[in-house]
N, C-alpha and C positions, 0 to 999 in steps of 0.2 A: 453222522458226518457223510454230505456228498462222496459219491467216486471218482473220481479224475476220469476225466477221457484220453483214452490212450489212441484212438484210431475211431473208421469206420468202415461200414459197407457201401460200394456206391453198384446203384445197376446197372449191368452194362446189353447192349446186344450182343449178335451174335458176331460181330463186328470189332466188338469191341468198346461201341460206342457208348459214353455214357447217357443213359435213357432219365430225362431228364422229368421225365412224367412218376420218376420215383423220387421218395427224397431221402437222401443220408441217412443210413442208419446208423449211430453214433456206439461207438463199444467204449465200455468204461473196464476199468480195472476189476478184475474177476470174473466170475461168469458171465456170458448174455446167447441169450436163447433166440434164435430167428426162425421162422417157423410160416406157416400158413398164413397171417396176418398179416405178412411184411411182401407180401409180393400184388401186382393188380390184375391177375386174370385169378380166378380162384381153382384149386388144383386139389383133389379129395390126398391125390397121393404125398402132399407134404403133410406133415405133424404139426400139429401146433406148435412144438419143442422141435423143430425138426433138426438143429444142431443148437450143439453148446461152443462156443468160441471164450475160452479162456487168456484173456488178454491182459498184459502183463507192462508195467510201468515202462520198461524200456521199449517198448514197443512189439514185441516177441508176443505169439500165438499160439496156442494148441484148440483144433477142430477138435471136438467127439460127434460123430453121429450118434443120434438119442432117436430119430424116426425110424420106420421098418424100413423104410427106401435107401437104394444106394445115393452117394454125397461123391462128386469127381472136382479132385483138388487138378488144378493147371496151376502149375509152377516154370516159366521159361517152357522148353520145348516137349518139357512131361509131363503126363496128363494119368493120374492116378487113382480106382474106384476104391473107395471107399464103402461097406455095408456097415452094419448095424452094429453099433459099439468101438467103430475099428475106431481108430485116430490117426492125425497127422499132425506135423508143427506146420505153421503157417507164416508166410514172409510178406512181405509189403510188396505190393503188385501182383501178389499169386487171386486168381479167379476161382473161386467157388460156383461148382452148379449145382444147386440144391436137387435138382434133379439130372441126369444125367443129358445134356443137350438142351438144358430150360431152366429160366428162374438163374441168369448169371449176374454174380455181384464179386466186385473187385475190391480186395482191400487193401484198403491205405495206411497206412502206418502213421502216427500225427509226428513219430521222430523221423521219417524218410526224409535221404536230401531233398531239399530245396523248398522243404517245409520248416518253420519254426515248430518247436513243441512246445505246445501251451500248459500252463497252469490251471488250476481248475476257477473256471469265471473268465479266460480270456477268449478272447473274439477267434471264432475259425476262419478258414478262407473267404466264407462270402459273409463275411462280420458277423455272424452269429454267435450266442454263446453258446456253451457245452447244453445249458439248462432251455435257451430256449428250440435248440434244435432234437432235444430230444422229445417236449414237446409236438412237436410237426410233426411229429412219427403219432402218435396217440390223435394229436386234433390237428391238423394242417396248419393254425396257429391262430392269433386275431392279429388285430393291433394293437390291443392293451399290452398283448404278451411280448411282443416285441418293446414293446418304447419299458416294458418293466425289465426284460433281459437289459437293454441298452445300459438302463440305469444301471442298473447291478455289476453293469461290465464296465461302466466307468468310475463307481466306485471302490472296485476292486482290482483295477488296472495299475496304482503305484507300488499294489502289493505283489501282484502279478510277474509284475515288471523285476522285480528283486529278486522273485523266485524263477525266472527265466533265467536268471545269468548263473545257478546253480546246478539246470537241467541238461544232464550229460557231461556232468563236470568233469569228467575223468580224461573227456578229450582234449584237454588244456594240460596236463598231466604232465610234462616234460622238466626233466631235472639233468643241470648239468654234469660232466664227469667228476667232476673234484668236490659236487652236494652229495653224490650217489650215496658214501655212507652213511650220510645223517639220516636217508629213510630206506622204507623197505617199498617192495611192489608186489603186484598182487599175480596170481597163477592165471594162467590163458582157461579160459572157460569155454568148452566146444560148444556150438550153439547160437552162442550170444554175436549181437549186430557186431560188424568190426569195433566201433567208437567204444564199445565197450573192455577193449582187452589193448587198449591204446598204453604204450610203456608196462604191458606186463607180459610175463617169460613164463617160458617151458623148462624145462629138465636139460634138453639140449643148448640151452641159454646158458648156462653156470658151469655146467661140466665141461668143459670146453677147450681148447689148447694142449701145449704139452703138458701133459699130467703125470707124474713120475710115479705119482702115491697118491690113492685115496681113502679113508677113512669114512663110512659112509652110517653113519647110526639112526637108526630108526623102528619103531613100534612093530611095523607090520611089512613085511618084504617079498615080493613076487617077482622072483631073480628073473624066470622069461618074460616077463613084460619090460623089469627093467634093461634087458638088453637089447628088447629089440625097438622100446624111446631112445635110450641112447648107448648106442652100437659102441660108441669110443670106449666106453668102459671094460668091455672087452682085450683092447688093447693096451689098456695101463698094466706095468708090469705087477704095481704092489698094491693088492685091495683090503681093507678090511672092513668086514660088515659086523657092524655092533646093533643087535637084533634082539625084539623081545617077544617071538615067535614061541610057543608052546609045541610042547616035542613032537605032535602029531604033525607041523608043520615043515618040522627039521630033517626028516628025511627028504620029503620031498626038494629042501632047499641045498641037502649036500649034494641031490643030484642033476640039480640044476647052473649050480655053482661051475665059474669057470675053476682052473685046477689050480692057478697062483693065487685063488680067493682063500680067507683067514674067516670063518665065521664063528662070532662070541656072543653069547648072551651073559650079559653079567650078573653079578649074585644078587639076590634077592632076599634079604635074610628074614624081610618080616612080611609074616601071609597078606596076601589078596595086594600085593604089589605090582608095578610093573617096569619094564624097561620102553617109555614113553617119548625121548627124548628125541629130535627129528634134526638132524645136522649134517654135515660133511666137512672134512677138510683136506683140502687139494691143494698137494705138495708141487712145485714148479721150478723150474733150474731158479728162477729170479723170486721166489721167496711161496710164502701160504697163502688159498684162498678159505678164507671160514663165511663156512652159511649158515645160518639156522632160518628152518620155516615150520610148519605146521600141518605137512602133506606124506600121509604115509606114503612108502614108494609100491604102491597098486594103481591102476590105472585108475579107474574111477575119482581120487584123490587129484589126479594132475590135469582132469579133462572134466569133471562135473561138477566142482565143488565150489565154494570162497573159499581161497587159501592166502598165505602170507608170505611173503622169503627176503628175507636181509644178507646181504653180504657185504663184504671188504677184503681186500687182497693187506697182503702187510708181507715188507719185503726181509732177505734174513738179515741178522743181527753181523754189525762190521766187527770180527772177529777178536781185531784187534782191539777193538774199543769195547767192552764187554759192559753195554745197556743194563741198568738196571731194571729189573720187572716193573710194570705198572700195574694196577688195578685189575684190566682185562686180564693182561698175562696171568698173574696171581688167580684169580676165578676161573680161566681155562683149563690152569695144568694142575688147580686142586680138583675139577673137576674131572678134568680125566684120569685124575690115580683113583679116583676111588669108581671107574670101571672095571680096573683089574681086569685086562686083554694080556694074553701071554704075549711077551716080549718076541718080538723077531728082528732079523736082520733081512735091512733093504741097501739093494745095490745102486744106486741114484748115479746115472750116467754126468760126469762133468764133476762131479760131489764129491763122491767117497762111498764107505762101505759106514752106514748107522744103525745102531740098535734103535727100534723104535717103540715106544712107552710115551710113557706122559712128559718125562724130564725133554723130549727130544723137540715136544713144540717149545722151549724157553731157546730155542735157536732161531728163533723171528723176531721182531721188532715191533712190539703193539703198541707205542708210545701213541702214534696216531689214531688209537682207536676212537669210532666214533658213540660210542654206545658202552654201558656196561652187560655183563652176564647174569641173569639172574636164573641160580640153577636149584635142584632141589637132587639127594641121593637120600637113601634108604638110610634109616636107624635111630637111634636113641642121641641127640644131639643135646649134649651141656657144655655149659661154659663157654670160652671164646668161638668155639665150633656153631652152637646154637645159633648165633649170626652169621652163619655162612651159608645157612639155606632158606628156601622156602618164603611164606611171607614174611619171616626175621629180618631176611636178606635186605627187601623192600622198604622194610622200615628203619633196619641201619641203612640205607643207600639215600634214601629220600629224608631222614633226619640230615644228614650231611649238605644239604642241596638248600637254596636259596630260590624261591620261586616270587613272581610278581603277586603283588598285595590281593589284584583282585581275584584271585582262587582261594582265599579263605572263604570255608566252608562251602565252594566250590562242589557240584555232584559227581561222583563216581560211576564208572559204566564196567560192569564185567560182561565179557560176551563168550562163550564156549560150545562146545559142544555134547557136552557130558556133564548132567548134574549128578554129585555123592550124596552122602545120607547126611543132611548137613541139620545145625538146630541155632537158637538165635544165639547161644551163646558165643560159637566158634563164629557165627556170623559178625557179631560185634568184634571180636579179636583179628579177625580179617579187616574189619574195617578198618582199624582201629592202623594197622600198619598199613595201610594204602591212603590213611588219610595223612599220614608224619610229612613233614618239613615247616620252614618255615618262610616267612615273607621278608622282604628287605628293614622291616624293622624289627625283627629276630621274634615277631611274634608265631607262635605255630598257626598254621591252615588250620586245623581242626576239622574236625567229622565232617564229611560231606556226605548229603542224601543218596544212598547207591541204588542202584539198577541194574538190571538183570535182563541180557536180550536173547528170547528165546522165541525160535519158532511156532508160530500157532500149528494146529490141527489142518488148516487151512494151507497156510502156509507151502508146508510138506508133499499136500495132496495136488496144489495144483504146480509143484516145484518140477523141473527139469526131469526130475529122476521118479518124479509123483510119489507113492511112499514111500517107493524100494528108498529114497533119499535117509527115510526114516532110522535105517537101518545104522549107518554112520552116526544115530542120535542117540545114544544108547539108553535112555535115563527111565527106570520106569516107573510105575504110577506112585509107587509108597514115595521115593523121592522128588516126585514133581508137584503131587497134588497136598502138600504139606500148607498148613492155612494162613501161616506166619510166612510164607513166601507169595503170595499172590499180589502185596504192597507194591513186589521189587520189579513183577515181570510189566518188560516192555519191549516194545514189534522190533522183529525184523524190518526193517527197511534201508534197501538199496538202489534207488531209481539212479541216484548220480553217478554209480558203478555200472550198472546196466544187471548187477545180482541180483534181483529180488526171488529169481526162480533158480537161482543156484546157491542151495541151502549151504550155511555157515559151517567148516570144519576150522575154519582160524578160531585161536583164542585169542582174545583181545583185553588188556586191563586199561582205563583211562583215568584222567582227571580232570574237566573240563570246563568251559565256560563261554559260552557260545560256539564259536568255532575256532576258538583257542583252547590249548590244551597246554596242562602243565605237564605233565607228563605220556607218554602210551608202552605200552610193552606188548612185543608180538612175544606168543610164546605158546610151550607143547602143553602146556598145564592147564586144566580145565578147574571147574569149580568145586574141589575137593579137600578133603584134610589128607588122605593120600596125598594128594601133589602138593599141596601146600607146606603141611605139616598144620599139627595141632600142640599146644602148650599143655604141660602135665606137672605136675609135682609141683604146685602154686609156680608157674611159668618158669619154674630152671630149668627146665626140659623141653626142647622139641622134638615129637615122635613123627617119622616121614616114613612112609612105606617104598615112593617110585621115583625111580629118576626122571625129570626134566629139564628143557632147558628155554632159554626166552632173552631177549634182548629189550632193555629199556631206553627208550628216547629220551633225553634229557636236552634245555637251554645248555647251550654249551658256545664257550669261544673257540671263532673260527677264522682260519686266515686266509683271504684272498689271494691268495697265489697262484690258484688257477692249478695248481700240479697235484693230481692224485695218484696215488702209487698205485700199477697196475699189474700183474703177472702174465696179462695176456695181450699188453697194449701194442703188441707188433703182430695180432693176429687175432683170430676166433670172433665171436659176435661182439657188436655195438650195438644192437638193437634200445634204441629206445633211450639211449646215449647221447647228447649233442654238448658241443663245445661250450667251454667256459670263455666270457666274454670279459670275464675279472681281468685285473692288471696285478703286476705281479708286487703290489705294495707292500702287502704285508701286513694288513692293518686289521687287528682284531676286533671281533665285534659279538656279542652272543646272541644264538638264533634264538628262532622265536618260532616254533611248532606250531600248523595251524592244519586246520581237514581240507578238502580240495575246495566247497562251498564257503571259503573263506574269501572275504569279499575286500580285505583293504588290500592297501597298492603290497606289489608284489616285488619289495626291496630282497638285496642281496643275504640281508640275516631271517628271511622267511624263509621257513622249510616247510614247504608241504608235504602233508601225510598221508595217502590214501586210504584214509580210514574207508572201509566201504559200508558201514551205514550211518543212517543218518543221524547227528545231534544238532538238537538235542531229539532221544528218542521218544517215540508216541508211546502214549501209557495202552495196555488192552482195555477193550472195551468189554462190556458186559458178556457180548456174542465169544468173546476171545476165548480157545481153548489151549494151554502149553499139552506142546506134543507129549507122549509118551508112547513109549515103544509097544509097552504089553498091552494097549486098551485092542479093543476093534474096532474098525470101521468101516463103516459099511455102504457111506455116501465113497462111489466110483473115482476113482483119480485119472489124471489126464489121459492114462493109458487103459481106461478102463477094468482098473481093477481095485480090489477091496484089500483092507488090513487084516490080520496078515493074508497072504496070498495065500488061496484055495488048491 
């Protein structure tokens, strides 16, 4: 398969000017090598290879110098030498001198403003295609070759044209205040073009306003980093971090901890478990906000990663009127008893004086939730329980559901970050609950072909973070390179997010069909019987090692009324927020879940999802290698360095 052209090199003088006696050097996606052939005075001191420019679908660059000679990056007013192996990231309009003071070439970016970014087969600036101007570079060109690109480029122009309106799709991205809960957004990625982090938030985006009380649970905790992303924390009077830190970490984290902080790790009762589950909830004079995402709270996680975060505020319960539990409620407050935090008393200014446990969230009002919970905790699950977690959960939740005809047999996508030691049997049982529900004529969906998105070798190597990324991958060779899983895997790919080099920590489950989806669930739970849970005792049994937690998208009726319940709506960020244009009808209607590359009209019951890769996904090719942690390697990564590190 061709490579997409992502950008080029143009030459310029020393002026600045473009030197038109050169012609375009065209960079496609992944490596390209410039060298001594690509310049017109001949120079002993370039390389053939004299640099590697690793170029990346949103348009994003990393230089390695690969000759003996220094390489001087010009960026705006800094001008930076480069020797042998060093690297730099590279931006659109930054000047390369392949030698220092000679041999200057400017690069373009093909997503810079005021350029279209093409598909692969459509015409550049001066009508060319990708195919015949890379051409010109090896033979200045004929005329057969041109009137054969032409052809080529006008028979591939309706297709082109469709897939342009998908490129960069994330900068369309805008969801009103009163959609917000129906979907989730995605974590700010340092690095990437702005277009690419368009409607997605930080740490200081959610934590926000008067916060009375937080409850903050998650995997892996680095208290000084967290306070000094968001300082407010600090000033909340009641904190509690629910953590699944190992002890050599715990000291370090009592004395990092401010002194009203509560920190728990909860029980564990069966080996090689974890406490995995990635959430908060933030107590407010005017009711709860609950998040759950997919970002431990380390910095690496909120600044390098793909990540996921959902939230809803939900106001308290009218006292006098004593709400019945819903579904959410019910899945919350079983899930937090079975953390078992020692009980304390908080003093909530305007409130009163509460003991706080798990009974104490049933003092909010989840009727409006938009989403259900799907959670998993540790142990021996029978009987009515066995359906309260895990993929059981998934398959009582989505037995219950009513989905459009055409997702029977419909494909499955699971996306994570951690493969377990998994075999085709549990594989089939997993499927088998993510493929339940049924259609409008109460026939079930039935098995759908699944998928498995995991990062290549490749991938990794030329990723933001190069293989240190690897690290966050944890999975190694005995459970990746298993023969009965090579069917399933298929690419990363995130050009319409601008991800491609900010390797996946979201987990993601789907159910899909083009760029509809009957279902999505963000969630902490990666591809294990650990998180999932595994059936035992001819299925009366499910056995679960770790806690998780994950929110499921479902079609759901919804009412235009334009009014979403906020905790913070007389203050803190709106970033990313714009007003609802609905009228206050009233009139119910069930949405309809679609990815951002979803091309019909964009009514009032579409929701769009930021899913950030692409479906349907590309299968590997033969060259494809799934990552593994313990292999080595020994082809250089963008930062010039080998697996594991030396």
């Amino acid at each position: 398969m061709p490579r997409s052209q992502i950008g080029y090199l143009v030459a310029v003088n020393n002026n600045l000017e473009e030197d038109a006696s050169l012609p375009k050097l065209p960079l496609f996606h992944g490596p390209n090598f410039i060298g001594r052939n690509h310049v017109s005075v001949p120079d002993k001191r370039l390389s053939r290879k004299h640099i590697a420019l690793t170029a990346s679908p949103d348009g994003s660059a990393h230089l390695l110098v690969e000759g003996t000679n220094p390489v001087v990056v010009r960026s705006g007013e800094l001008r930076k030498k480069l020797v042998s192996r060093e690297n730099a990231a590279i931006s659109n309009g930054d000047i390369i001198e392949l030698i220092p003071g000679h041999h200057l070439f400017k690069y373009v970016s093909s997503s810079s403003t005021g350029e279209k970014k093409r598909g692969y087969g459509e015409a550049n600036s001066d009508g060319e295609s990708p195919e015949l101007a890379a051409k010109k570079i090896r033979n200045q060109g004929s005329e057969n070759e041109a009137n054969s690109a032409n052809k080529l480029k006008a028979e591939e122009k309706e297709s082109s044209d469709k897939e342009q309106k998908c490129v960069e799709a994330i900068r369309g991205f805008r969801v009103s205040n009163d959609k917000l809960p129906h979907t989730f957004r995605l974590l700010k990625v340092q690095g990437l073009p702005a277009w690419a982090n368009t409607n997605s938030v930080s740490i200081g985006d959610v934590i926000e306003g008067d916060v009375l009380l937080a409850v903050l649970s998650n995997y892996m905790v680095d208290i000084d980093w967290l306070l000094s992303a968001c300082p407010k924390l600090a000033k909340i009077p009641n904190v509690l971090v629910i953590h699944g830190e190992g002890d050599s970490r715990l000291d370090l984290m009592k004395r990092s901890k401010c002194n009203n902080w509560i920190l728990h790790k909860p029980p564990l009762p069966i080996s090689f478990g974890t406490h995995h589950s990635k959430a908060m909830l933030l107590v407010y004079p005017k009711g709860v906000r609950v998040i759950v995402h997919t970002a431990n709270l380390i910095y690496v996680d909120w600044n390098n990663k793909s990540q996921g975060l959902w939230m809803q505020d939900f106001p308290w319960k009218d006292q006098s009127n004593s709400a019945k539990g819903c579904g959410f409620e019910n899945d919350l407050v079983d899930y937090l008893s079975a953390l078992k935090w020692p009980e304390f008393t908080a003093n909530l200014p305007a409130l009163g004086n509460f003991n706080i446990n798990s009974t104490f969230f049933k003092k909010f009002d989840y009727s409006k939730a938009k989403v259900r919970l799907i959670a998993s905790v540790p142990g021996y699950h029978t009987g009515s329980s066995m359906k309260k977690w895990g993929h059981m959960k998934m398959r009582t939740v989505l037995q219950e559901c009513v989905f459009d005809k055409e997702f029977q047999r419909s494909p499955l996508v699971y996306q994570f970050s951690s493969l377990g030691s998994l075999d085709e049997k549990w594989m089939a049982e997993f499927a088998s609950s993510l493929s339940s529900g049924y259609s409008e004529d109460k026939t079930p969906l039935g098995l759908g072909q699944s998928s498995i998105i995991w990062p290549t070798v490749e991938d990794v190597r030329c990723s933001l973070e190069g293989y240190a990324a690897g690290s966050a991958i944890p999975s190694p060779l005995k459970n990746v390179e298993k023969g009965f899983l090579k069917k399933y895997w298929v690419k990363w790919k995130a050009s319409h997010t601008g991800r491609c080099r900010a390797m996946p920590h979201i987990k993601t489950f789907t159910r899909y069909k083009g760029q509809k989806l009957a279902w999505f669930l963000l969630t902490s739970a990666n591809l294990s019987k650990a998180a999932w849970g595994a059936l035992q005792k001819n299925n009366s049994q499910l056995m679960v090692r770790s806690y998780e937690l994950g929110v499921l998208f479902l079609p759901s009726h919804i009412e235009e009324d334009g009014c979403e319940f906020s905790c913070t709506a007389n203050g803190g960020s709106s970033k990313g927020i714009v007003k609802s244009n609905s009228t206050s009808t009233s009139v119910a209607s069930k949405t309809k879940l679609v990815t951002l590359a979803w091309q019909g009209s964009k009514t009032p019951d579409v929701i769009p999802l930021p899913v950030p890769y692409e479906l349907p996904p590309e299968p590997y090719s033969s060259e494809d290698v799934p990552w593994s942690w313990d292999r080595r390697y020994t082809k250089k990564d963008v930062y010039g360095q080998v697996w594991p590190r030396l």
